[in-house]
C-alpha positions in Angstrom: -32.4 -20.9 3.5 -29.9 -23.3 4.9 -26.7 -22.3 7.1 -24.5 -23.0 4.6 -26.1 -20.8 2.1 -26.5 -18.0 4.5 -23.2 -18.1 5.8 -21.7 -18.3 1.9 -23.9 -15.5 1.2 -22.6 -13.4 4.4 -19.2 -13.8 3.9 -19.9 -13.2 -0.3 -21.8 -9.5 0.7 -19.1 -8.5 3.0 -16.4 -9.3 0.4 -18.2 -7.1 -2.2 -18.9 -4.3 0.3 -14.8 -4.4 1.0 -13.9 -4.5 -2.7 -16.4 -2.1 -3.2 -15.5 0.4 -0.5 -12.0 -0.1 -1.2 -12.4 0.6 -5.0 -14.4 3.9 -4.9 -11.8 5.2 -2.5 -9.1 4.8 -4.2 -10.8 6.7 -7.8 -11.5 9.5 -5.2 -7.8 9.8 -4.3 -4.9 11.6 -6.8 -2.3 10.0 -8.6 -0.6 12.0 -6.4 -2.2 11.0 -3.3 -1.7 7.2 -3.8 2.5 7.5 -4.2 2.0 9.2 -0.8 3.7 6.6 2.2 1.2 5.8 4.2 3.0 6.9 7.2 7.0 8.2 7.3 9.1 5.1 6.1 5.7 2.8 5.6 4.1 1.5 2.4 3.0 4.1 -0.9 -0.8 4.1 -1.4 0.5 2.4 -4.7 2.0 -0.1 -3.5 -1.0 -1.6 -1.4 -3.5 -1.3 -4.4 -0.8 -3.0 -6.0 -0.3 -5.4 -3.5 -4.5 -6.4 -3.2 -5.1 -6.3 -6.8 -2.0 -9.2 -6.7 -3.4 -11.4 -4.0 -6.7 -11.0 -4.6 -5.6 -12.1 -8.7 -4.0 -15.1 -7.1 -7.5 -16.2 -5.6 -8.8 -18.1 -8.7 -5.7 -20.6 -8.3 -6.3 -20.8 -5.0 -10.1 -21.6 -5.1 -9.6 -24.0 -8.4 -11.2 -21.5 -10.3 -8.4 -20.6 -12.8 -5.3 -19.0 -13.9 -4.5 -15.5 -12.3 -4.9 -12.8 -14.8 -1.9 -10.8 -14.2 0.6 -13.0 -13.0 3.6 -10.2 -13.6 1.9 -8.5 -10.2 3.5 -11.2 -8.1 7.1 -10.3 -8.2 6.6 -7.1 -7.9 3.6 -6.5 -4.8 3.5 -9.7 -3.2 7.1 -11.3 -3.0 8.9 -7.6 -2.8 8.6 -4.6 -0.3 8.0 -1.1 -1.7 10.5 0.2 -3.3 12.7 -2.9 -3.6 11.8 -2.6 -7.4 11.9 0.3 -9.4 9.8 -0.5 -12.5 6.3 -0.8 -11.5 2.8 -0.1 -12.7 1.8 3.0 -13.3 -1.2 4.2 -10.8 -3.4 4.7 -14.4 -2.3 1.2 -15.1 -3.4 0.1 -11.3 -6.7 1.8 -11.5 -7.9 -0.3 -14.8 -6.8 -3.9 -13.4 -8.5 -3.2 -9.8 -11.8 -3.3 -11.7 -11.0 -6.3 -14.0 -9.6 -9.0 -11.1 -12.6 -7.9 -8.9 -15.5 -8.1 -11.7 -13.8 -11.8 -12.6 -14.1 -12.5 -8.9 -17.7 -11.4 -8.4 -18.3 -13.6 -11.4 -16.8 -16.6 -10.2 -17.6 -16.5 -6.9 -21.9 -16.1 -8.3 -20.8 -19.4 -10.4 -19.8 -21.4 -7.6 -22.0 -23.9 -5.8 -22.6 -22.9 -1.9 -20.9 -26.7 -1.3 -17.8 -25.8 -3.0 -17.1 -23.2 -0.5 -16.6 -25.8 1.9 -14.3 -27.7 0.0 -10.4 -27.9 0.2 -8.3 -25.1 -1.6 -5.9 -25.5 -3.8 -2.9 -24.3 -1.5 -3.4 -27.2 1.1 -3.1 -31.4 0.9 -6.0 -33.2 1.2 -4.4 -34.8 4.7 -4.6 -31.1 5.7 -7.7 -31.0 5.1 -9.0 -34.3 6.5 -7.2 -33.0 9.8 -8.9 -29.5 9.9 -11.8 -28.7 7.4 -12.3 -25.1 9.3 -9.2 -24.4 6.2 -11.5 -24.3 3.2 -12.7 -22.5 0.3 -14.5 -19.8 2.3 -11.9 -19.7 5.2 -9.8 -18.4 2.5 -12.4 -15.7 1.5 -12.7 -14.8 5.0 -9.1 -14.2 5.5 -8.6 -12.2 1.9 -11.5 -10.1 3.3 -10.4 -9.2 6.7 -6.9 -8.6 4.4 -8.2 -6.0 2.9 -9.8 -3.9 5.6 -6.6 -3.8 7.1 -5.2 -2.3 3.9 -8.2 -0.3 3.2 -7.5 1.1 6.8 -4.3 2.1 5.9 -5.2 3.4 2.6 -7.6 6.1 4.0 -4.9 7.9 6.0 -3.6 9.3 2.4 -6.7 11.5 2.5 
C-alpha cells in the first residue's frame, strides 16, 4: 500500500470511529438529557448534534460530491447561536437525520478515488490551491474530524 492510500485510509477510519462514537452516544442519552446546556449559559446537547449533523451535511458541497441533504440546518445550527431561533428540530427529528448525512458520507467517501482526496475543495480558488496544496480534500476531512471530537467532548458532560 502506497502513502497516499494509507494515509486516506487513516484519516477515513478515524472519521468513522468519531461519527461512530459520537452517534451511539447520543441514542444512549434522553431527549431530556440532550436540551441540557452543556455547562451554565453554554450550548444545549441539541444544539451541537444539530450543529454537526449541519456541517458535516455541508461536506458533499464542499468535497464536489453533491448537494447537502438538509440545507434548512444551516440557518438554524451553523449561522445562529443557540437559542437565537426558537423553531428548531425536534431531538426525534435530530436523531433520524444524524444516521442519514453520515451513512451518505460513508458512502461517498468509499466512492472516491484515494487521488481525489488530494485535490482542491470546493470552498477555495484554484490560486489557493496552487499556493498551498496542504488545503485539500482530506485537509478538510481532517479538520471536520478533529471538529467533532471537540463537540463530542462537550457532548459527554450531559451524562
Amino acid at each position: 500500500m502506497d502513502q497516499k492510500t494509507i494515509s486516506v485510509n487513516s484519516a477515513l477510519k478515524a472519521w468513522q470511529q468519531q461519527v461512530d462514537r459520537t452517534g451511539r452516544f447520543i441514542s444512549e442519552l434522553s431527549d431530556e438529557q440532550l436540551l441540557n446546556e452543556i455547562a451554565p449559559g453554554k450550548n444545549r446537547g441539541v444544539y451541537l448534534v444539530g450543529h454537526l449533523a449541519a456541517i458535516h451535511d455541508v461536506l458533499p458541497e464542499i468535497l464536489g460530491l453533491g448537494k447537502k441533504t438538509y440545507p434548512e440546518l444551516r440557518a438554524i445550527f451553523l449561522d445562529a447561536p443557540d437559542r437565537t431561533i426558537q423553531d428548531i428540530p425536534a431531538v426525534s427529528e435530530l436523531r433520524k437525520i444524524w444516521p442519514i448525512v453520515h451513512d451518505r458520507l460513508k458512502n461517498e467517501f468509499a466512492k472516491m478515488p484515494v487521488d481525489d482526496w488530494f485535490k482542491r475543495h470546493e470552498s477555495m480558488t484554484d490560486e489557493d490551491f496552487e499556493k498551498d496544496p496542504t488545503r485539500n480534500k482530506l485537509s478538510v476531512l481532517l479538520n471536520r474530524t478533529n471538529h467533532l471530537a471537540y463537540h463530542f467532548g462537550q457532548i459527554r458532560l450531559l451524562k
